[in-house]
PAKEKOL-308918 format. One record per residue (C-alpha): residue in three letters; residue number from 1; x, y, z. Coordinates in nm, 2 decimals. Each point is the difference from the previous one (the first is absolute). Layout:
% residues N
<r ALA; NUM; <X; Y; Z>> ...
//
This chain:
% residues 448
<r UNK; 1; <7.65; 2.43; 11.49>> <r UNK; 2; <0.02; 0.01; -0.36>> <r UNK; 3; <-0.07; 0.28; -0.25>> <r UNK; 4; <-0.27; -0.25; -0.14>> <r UNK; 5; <-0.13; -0.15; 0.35>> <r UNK; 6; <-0.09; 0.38; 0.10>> <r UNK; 7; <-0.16; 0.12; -0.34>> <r UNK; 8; <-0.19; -0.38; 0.03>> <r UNK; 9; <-0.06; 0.16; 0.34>> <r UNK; 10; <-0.12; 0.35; -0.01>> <r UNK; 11; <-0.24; -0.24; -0.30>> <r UNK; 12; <-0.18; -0.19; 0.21>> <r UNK; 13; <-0.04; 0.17; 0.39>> <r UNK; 14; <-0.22; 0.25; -0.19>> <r UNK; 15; <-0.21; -0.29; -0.13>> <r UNK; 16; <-0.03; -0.19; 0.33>> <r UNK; 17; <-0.14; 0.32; 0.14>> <r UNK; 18; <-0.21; 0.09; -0.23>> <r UNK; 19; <-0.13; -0.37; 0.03>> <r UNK; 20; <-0.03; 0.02; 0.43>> <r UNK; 21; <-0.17; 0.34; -0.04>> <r UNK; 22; <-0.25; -0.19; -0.22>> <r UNK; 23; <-0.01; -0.29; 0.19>> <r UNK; 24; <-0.09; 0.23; 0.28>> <r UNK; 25; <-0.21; 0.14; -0.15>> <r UNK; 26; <-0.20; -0.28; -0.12>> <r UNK; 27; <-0.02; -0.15; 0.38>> <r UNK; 28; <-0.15; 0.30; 0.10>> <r UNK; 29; <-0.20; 0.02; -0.26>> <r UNK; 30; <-0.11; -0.39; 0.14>> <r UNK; 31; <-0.02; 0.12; 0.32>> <r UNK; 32; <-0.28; 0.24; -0.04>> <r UNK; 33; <-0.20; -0.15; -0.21>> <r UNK; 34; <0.00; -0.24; 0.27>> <r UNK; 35; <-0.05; 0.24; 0.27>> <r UNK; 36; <-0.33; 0.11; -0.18>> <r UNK; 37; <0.08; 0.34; -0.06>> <r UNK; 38; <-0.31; 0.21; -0.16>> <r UNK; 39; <0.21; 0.30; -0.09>> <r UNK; 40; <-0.26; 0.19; 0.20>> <r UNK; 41; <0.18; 0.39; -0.09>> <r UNK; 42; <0.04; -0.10; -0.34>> <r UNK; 43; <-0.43; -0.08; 0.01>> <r UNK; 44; <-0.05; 0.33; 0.14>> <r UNK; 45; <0.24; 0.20; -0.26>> <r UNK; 46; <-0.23; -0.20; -0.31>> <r UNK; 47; <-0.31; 0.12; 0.23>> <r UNK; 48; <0.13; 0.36; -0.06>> <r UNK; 49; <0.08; -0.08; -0.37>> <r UNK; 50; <-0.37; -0.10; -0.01>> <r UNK; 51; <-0.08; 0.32; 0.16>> <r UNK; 52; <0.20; 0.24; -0.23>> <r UNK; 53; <-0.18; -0.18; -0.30>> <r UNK; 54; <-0.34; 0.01; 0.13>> <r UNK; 55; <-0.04; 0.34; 0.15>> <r UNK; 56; <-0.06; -0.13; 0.30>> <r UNK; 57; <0.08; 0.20; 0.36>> <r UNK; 58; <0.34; -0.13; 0.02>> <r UNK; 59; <0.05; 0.07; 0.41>> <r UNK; 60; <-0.31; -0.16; 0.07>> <r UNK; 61; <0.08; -0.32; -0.13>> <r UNK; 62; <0.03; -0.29; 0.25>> <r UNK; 63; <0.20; -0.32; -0.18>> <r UNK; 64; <0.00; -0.33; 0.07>> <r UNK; 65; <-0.14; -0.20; 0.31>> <r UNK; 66; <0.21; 0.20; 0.25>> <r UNK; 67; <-0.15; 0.39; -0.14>> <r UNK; 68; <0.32; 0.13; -0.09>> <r UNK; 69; <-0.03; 0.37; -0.11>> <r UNK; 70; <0.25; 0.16; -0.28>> <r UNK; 71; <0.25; 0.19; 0.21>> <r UNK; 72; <0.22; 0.11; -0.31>> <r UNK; 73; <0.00; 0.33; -0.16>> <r UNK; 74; <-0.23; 0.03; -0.28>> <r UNK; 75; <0.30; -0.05; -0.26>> <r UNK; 76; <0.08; -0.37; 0.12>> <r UNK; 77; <-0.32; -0.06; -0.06>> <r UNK; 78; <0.03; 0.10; -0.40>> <r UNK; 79; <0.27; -0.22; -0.02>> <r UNK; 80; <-0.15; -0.34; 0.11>> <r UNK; 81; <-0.32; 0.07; -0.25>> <r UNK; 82; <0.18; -0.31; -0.22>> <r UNK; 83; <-0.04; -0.23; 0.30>> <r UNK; 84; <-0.41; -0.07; -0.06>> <r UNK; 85; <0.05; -0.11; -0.34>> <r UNK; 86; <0.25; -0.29; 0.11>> <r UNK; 87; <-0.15; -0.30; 0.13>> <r UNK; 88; <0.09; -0.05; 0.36>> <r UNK; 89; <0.25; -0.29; -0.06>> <r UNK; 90; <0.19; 0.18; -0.27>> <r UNK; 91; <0.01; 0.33; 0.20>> <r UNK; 92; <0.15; -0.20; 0.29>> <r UNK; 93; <0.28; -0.16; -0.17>> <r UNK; 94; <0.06; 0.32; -0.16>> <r UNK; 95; <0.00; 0.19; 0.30>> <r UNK; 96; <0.24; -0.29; 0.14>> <r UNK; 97; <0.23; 0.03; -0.25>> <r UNK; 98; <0.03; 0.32; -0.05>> <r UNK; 99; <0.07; 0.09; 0.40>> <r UNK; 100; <0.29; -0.30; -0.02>> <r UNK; 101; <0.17; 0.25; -0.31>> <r UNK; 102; <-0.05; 0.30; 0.22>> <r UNK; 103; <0.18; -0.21; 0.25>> <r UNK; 104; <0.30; -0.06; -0.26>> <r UNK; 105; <-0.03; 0.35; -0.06>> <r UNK; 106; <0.04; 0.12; 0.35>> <r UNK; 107; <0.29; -0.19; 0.09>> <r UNK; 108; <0.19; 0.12; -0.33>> <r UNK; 109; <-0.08; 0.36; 0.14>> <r UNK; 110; <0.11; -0.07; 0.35>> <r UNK; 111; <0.33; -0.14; -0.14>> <r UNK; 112; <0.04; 0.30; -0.22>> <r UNK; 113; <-0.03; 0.23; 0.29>> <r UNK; 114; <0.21; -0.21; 0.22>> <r UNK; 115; <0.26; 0.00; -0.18>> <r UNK; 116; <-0.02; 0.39; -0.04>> <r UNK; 117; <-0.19; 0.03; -0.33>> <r UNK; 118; <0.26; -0.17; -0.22>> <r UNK; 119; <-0.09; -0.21; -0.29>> <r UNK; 120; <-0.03; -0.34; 0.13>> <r UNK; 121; <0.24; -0.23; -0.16>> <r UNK; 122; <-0.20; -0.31; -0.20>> <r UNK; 123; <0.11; -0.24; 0.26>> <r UNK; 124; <-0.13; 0.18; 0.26>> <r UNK; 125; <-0.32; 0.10; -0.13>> <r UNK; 126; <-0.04; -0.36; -0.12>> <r UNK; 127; <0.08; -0.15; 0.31>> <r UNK; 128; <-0.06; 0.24; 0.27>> <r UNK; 129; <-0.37; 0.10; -0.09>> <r UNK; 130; <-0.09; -0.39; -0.05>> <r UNK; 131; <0.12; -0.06; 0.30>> <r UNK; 132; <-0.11; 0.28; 0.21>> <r UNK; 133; <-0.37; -0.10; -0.15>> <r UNK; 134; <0.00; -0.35; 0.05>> <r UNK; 135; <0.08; 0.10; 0.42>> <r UNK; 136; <-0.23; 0.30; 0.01>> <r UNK; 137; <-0.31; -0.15; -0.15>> <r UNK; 138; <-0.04; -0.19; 0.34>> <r UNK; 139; <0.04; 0.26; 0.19>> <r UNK; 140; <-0.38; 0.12; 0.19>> <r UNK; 141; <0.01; 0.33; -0.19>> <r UNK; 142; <0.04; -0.16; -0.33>> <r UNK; 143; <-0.23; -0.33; 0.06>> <r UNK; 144; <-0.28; 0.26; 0.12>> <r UNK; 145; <0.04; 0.19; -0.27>> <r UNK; 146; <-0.07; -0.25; -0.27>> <r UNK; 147; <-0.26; -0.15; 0.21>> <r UNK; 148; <-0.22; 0.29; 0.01>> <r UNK; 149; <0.08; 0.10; -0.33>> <r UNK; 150; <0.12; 0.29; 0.06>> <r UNK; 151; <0.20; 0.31; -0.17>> <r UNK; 152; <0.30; 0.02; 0.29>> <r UNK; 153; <0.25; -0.09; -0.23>> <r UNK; 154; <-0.08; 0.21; -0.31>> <r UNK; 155; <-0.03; 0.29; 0.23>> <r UNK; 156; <0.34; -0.06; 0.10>> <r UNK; 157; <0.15; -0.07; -0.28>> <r UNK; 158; <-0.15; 0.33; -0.18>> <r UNK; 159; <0.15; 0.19; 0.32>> <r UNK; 160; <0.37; -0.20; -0.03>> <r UNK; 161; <0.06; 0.08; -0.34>> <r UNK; 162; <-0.05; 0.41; 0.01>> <r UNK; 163; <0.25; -0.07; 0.32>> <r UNK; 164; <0.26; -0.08; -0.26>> <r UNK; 165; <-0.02; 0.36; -0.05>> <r UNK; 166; <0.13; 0.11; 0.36>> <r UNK; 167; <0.34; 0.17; -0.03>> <r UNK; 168; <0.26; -0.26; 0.05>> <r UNK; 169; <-0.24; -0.28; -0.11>> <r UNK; 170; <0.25; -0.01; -0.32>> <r UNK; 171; <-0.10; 0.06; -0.36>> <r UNK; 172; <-0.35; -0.07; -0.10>> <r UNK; 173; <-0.18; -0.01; -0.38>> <r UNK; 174; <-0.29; 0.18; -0.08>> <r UNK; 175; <0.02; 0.32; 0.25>> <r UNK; 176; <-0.32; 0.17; -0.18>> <r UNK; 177; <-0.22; -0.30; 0.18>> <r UNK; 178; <0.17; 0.13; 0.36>> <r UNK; 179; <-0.34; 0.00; 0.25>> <r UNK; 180; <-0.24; -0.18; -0.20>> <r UNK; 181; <0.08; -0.28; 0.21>> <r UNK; 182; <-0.08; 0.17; 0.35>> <r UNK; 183; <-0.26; 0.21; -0.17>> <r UNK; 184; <-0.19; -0.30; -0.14>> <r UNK; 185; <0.04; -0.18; 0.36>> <r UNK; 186; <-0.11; 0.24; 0.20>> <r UNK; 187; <-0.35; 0.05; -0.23>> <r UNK; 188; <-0.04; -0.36; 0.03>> <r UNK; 189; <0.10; -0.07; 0.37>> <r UNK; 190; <0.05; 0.38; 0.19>> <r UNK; 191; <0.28; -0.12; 0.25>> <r UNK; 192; <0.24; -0.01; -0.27>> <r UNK; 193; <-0.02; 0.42; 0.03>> <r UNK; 194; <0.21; -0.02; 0.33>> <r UNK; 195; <0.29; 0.01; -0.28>> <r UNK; 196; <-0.05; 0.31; -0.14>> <r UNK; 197; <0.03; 0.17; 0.35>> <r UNK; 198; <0.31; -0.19; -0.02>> <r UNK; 199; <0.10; 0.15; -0.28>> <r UNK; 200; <-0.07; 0.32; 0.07>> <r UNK; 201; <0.10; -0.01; 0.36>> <r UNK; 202; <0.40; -0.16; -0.19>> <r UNK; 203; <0.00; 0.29; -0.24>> <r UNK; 204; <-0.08; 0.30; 0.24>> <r UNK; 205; <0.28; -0.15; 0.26>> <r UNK; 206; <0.24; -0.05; -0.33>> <r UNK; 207; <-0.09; 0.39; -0.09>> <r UNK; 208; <0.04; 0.12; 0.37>> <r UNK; 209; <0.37; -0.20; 0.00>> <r UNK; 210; <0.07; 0.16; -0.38>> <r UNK; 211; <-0.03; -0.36; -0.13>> <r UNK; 212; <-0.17; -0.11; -0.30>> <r UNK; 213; <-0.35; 0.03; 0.05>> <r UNK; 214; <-0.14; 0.03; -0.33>> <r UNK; 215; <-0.01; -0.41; -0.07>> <r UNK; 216; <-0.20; -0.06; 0.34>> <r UNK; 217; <-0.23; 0.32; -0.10>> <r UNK; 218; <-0.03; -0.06; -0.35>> <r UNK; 219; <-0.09; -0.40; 0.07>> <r UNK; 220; <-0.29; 0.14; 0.25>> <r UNK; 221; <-0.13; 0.22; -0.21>> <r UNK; 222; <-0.03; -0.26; -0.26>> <r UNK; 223; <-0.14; -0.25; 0.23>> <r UNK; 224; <-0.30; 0.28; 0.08>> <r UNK; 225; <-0.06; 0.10; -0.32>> <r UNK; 226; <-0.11; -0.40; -0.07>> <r UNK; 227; <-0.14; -0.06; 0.25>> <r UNK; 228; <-0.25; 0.29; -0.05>> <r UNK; 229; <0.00; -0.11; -0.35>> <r UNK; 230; <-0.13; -0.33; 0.06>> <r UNK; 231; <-0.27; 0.14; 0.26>> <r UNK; 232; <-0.11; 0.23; -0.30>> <r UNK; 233; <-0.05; -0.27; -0.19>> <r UNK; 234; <-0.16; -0.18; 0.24>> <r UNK; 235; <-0.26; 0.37; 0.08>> <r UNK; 236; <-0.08; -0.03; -0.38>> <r UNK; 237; <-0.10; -0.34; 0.01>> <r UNK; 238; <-0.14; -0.03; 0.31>> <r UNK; 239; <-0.12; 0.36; 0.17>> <r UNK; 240; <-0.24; -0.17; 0.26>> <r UNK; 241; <0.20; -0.28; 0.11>> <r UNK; 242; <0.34; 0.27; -0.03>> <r UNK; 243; <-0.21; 0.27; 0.24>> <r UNK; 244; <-0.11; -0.28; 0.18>> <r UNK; 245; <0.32; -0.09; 0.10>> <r UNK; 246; <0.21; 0.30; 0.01>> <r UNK; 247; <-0.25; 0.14; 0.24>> <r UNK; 248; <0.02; -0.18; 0.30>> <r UNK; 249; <-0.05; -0.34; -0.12>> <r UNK; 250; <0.39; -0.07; 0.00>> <r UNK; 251; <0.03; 0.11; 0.34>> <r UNK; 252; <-0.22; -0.28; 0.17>> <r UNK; 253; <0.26; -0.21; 0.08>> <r UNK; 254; <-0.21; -0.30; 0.17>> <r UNK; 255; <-0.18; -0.05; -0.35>> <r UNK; 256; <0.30; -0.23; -0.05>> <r UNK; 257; <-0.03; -0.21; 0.38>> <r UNK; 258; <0.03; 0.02; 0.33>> <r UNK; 259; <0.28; 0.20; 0.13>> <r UNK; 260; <0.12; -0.28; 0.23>> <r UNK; 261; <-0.07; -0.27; -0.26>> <r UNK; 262; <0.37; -0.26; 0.03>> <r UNK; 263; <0.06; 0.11; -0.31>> <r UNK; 264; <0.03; 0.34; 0.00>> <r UNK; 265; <0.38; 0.05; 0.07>> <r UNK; 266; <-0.04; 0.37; 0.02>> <r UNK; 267; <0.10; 0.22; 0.33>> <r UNK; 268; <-0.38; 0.07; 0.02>> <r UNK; 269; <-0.09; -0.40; 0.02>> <r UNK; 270; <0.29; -0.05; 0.18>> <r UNK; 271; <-0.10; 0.25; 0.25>> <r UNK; 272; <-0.43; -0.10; -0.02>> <r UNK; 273; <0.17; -0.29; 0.14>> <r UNK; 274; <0.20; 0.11; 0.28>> <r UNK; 275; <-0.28; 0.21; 0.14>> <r UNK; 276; <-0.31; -0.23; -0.09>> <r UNK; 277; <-0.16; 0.25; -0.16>> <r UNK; 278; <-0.15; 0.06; -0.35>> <r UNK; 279; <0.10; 0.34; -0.02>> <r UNK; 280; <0.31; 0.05; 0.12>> <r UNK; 281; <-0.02; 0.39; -0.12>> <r UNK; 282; <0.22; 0.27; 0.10>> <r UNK; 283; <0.24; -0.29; 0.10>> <r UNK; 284; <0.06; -0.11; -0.33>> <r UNK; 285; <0.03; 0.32; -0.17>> <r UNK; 286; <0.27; 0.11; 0.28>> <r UNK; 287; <0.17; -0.32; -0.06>> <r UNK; 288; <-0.08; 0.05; -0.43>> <r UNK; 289; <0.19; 0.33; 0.03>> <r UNK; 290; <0.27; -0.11; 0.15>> <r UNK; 291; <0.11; -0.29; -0.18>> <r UNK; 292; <-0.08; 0.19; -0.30>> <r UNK; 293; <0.22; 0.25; 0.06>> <r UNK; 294; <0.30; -0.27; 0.15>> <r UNK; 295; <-0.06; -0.16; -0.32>> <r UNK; 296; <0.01; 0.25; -0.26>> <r UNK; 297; <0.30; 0.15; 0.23>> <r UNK; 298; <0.21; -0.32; -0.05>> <r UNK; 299; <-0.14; -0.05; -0.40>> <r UNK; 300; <0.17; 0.33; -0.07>> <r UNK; 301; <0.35; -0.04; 0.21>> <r UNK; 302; <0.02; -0.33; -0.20>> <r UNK; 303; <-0.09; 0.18; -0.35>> <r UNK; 304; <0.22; 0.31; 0.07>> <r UNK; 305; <0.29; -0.20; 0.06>> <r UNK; 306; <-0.04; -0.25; -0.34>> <r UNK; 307; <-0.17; -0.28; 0.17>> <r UNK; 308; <-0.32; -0.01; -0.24>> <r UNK; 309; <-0.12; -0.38; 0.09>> <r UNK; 310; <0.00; 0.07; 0.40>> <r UNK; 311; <-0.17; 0.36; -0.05>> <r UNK; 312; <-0.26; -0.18; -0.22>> <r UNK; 313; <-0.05; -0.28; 0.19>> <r UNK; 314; <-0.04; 0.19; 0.33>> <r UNK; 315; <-0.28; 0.25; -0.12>> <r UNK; 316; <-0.15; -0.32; -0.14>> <r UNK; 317; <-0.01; -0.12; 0.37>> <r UNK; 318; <-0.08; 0.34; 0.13>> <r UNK; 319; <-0.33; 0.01; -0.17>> <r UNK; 320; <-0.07; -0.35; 0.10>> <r UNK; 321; <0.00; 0.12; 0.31>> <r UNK; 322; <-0.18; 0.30; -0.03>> <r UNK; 323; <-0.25; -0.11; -0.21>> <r UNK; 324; <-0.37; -0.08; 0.19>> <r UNK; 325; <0.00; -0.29; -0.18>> <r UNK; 326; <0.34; -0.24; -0.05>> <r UNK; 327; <-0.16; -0.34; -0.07>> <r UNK; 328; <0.25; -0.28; 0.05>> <r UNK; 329; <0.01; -0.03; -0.38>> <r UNK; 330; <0.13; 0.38; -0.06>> <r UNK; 331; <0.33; -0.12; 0.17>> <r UNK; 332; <0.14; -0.06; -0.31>> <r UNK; 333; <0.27; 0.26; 0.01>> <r UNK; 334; <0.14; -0.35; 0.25>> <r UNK; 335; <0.17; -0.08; -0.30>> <r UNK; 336; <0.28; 0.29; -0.06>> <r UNK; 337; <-0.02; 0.03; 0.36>> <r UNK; 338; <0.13; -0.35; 0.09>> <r UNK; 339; <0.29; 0.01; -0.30>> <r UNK; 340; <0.10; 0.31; 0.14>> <r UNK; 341; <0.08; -0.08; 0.35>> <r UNK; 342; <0.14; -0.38; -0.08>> <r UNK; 343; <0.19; 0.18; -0.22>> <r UNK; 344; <0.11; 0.25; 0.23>> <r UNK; 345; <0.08; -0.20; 0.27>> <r UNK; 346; <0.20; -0.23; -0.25>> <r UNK; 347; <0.22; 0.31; -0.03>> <r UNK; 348; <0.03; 0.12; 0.30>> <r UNK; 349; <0.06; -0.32; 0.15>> <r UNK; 350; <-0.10; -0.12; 0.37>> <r UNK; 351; <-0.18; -0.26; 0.17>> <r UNK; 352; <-0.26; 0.19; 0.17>> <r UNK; 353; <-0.05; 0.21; -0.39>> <r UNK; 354; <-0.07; -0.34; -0.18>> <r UNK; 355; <-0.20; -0.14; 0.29>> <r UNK; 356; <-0.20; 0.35; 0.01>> <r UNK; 357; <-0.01; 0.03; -0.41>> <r UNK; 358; <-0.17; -0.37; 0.00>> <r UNK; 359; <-0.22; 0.06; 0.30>> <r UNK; 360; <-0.15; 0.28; -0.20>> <r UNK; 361; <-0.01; -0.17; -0.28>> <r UNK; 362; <-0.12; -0.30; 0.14>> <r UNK; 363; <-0.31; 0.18; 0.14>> <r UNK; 364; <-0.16; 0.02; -0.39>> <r UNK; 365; <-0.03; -0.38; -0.01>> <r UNK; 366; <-0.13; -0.13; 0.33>> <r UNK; 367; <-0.38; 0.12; -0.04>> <r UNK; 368; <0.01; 0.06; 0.34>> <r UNK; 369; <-0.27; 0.26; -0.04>> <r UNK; 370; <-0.26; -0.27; -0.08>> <r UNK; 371; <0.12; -0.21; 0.31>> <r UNK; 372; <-0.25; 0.23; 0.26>> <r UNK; 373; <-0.37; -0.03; 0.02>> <r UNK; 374; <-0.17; 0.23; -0.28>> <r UNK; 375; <-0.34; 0.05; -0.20>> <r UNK; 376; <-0.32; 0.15; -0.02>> <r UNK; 377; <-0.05; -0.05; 0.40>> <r UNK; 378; <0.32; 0.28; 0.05>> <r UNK; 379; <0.17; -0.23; 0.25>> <r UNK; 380; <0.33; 0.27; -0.08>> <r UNK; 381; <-0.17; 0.26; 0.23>> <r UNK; 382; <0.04; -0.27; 0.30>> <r UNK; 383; <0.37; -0.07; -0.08>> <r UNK; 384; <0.24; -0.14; 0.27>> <r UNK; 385; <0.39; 0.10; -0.05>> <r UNK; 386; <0.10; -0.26; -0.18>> <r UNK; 387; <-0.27; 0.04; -0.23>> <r UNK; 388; <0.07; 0.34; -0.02>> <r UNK; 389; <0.40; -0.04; -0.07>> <r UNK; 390; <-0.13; -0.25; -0.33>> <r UNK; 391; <-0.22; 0.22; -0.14>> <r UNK; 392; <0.26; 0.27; 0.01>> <r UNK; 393; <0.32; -0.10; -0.18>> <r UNK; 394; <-0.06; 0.17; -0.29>> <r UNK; 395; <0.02; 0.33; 0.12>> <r UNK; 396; <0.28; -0.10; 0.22>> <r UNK; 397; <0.17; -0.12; -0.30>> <r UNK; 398; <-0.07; 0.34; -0.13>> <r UNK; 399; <0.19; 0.17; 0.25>> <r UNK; 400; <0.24; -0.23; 0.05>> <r UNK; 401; <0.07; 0.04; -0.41>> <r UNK; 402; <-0.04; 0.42; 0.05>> <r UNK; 403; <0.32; -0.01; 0.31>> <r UNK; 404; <0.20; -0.24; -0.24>> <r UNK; 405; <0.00; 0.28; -0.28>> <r UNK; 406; <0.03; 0.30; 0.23>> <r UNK; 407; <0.31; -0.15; 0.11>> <r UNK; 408; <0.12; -0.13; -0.33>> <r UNK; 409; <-0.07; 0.37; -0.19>> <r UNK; 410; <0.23; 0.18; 0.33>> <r UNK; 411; <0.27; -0.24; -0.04>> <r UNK; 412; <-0.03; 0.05; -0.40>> <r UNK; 413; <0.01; 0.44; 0.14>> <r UNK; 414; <0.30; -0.13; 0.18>> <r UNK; 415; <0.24; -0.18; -0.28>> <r UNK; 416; <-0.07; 0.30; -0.22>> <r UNK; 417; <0.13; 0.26; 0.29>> <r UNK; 418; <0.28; -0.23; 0.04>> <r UNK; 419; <0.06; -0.07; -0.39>> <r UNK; 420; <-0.06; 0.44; 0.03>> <r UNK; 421; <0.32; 0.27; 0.12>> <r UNK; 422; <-0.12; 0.13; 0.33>> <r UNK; 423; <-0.18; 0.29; -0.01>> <r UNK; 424; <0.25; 0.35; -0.04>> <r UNK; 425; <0.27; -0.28; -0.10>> <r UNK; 426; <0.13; 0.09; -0.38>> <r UNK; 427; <0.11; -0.33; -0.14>> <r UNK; 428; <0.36; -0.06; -0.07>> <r UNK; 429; <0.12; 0.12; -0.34>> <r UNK; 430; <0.24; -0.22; -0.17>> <r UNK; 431; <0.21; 0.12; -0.24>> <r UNK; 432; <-0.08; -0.10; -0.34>> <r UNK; 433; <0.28; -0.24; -0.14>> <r UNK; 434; <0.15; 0.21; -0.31>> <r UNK; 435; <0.25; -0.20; -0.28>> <r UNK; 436; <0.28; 0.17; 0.11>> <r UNK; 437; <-0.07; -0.14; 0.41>> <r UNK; 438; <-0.07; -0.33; -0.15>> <r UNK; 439; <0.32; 0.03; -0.17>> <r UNK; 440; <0.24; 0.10; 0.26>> <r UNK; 441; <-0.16; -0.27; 0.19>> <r UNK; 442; <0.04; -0.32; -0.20>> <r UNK; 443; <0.38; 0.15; 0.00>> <r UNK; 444; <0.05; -0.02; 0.38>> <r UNK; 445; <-0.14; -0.34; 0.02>> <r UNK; 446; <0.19; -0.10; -0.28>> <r UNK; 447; <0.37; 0.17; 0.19>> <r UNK; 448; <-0.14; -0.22; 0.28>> 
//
């Protein structure tokens, strides 16, 4: 190949993905338009608008023809007081569009942590991201999520790019900004707060090893500080709705649904399910606490040992799991969880790795979820096993995803003991090559 045949090149593969991704794009966009979506979330987030503007009881609001309550902390609710001035068509193709950027957005983070934080090179980032988006958009998580309208994807995103932070997530701009993204998150969404335990929990086990501990610790702190700023704002604004809210309202987890609704993917549907019962109690928080703590466990292995995209990803996962509510359309964090373990089992090689890696991946895009009887009668507390098994592959995926970094973060613990002298060993010391040695010993070769 030419010098001018790969410049033409490196041209115009950019360009043809930028073109699928739009052309992706714009059949999705197709798509549900034909499907009939109503954007129902996003109706309930200009409700709350409406609310905030009015002075109107904001948790006692009931929205559209299903009598959808607000759910979100009182600061969400601030932030969507633009939506009742848009007219509904305008506010849909906004909310459209700007979820398909967030999309863009995501998969340029993903890539960035992937590949350990570096810079992405242009063709990369111009091909990659494009690419990655004009797959991912199909994917259930994804199609959900711009069906109902919903904020998945910005809360992600917000969460992703503080995680360029993360020691060994490679140089990042703008350091004074560090937590605002999982500050502002976690006022907006509350699950996004599972992080800063991470954090903490990374920094204390750093400080106990004498590692560096002041990035985790300093990014937590951060994060905390706004998020509380956010909720203050919020208080000012909104000191009924705020008391409201931070009083018990935020613990009523069924506001949002049924706990064995199809499309909660949490370990609390998941196990409503499995026990046909609404309240599956002391048996979900047993199960909560322990994949809470598996997960955090393998989110800080990963982090401690410089693997900053499988330690994010996997608390992402771990408070999808442990969440009360994991609607299907939450599973967003699918996304840098598929390109991690295709790319994974890329390197590591194997049959039964791809095959496993694609399985998993695979999962995301069948809809399988929907394929079992659900709706307002609550035919999901009569399930059979097969039933069952289809309305659970999320969390499966989920744990599935959490064994594939465990074992990826101890064989990353294992290269650096190996790359390490054994401990009590003192390396070898070579002596340094002076003039004089290099001298004698250009002679010798020359006598030779």
């Amino acid at each position: 190949m030419t010098a001018a045949s790969l410049s033409r090149l490196r041209r115009t593969v950019p360009v043809r993905a930028t073109a699928l991704c739009l052309l992706s794009f714009a059949a999705f966009w197709v798509a549900q338009r034909l499907a009939g979506v109503t954007m129902v979330d996003l109706m309930v987030y200009r409700a709350e608008g409406r609310a905030v503007l009015d002075g109107a009881d904001l948790y006692a609001l009931r929205a559209t023809e299903n009598d959808l309550p607000a759910t979100y902390p009182p600061f969400a609710a601030l932030l969507f007081t633009p939506l009742p001035l848009l007219g509904t068509g305008l506010m849909r193709t906004l909310a459209t569009a700007g979820n398909l950027l967030l999309l863009l957005a995501l998969a340029l983070l993903t890539l960035r942590l992937v590949t350990g934080g570096r810079r992405l090179p242009r063709p990369l980032a111009w091909l990659g991201a494009p690419a990655l988006a004009a797959v991912a958009v199909w994917s259930e998580p994804v199609w959900t999520t711009l069906r109902y309208g919903q904020i998945n994807l910005l809360v992600t995103v917000l969460v992703l790019w503080d995680l360029r932070y993360l020691p060994g997530a490679g140089p990042a701009r703008g350091r004074r900004w560090a937590g605002a993204g999982i500050g502002l998150a976690t006022a907006m969404k509350l699950t996004p707060g599972l992080f800063v335990a991470f954090l903490l929990l990374a920094g204390v086990v750093a400080a106990v090893r004498g590692g560096a501990a002041r990035p985790w610790l300093a990014l937590a702190r951060n994060a905390v500080c706004w998020f509380l700023g956010a909720t203050a704002l919020a208080a000012a604004v909104l000191p009924r709705d705020s008391w409201q809210f931070w009083s018990g309202t935020f613990l009523a987890a069924d506001r949002a649904g049924h706990p064995e609704q199809t499309a909660n993917q949490s370990l609390r549907g998941l196990i409503a399910r499995l026990l046909h019962t609404a309240d599956p109690g002391l048996w979900w928080l047993a199960a909560a606490l322990l994949a809470g703590a598996a997960g955090l466990a393998v989110a800080v292995l990963a982090g401690l040992r410089s693997r900053p995209a499988w330690a994010a990803t996997a608390c992402g996962m771990t408070a999808l799991l442990v969440s009360p509510v994991s609607w299907s359309h939450h599973w967003v964090w699918s996304v840098p969880a598929a390109v991690l373990v295709l790319d994974e089992a890329v390197r590591a090689g194997g049959r039964w790795r791809r095959a496993g890696a694609a399985v998993l991946t695979g999962l995301f895009f069948t809809y399988a979820l929907w394929w079992v009887p659900h709706g307002p009668e609550r035919p999901e507390l009569h399930q059979g096993p097969a039933e069952f098994a289809l309305s659970a592959l999320y969390p499966l995926a989920a744990v599935g995803f959490l064994v594939v970094a465990w074992r990826v973060a101890l064989r990353s613990g294992a290269a650096e003991a190996g790359a390490a002298p054994p401990a009590g060993q003192v390396p070898e010391q070579r002596e340094p090559v002076t003039a004089e040695r290099g001298r004698a010993g250009r002679q010798a070769v020359a006598k030779e």
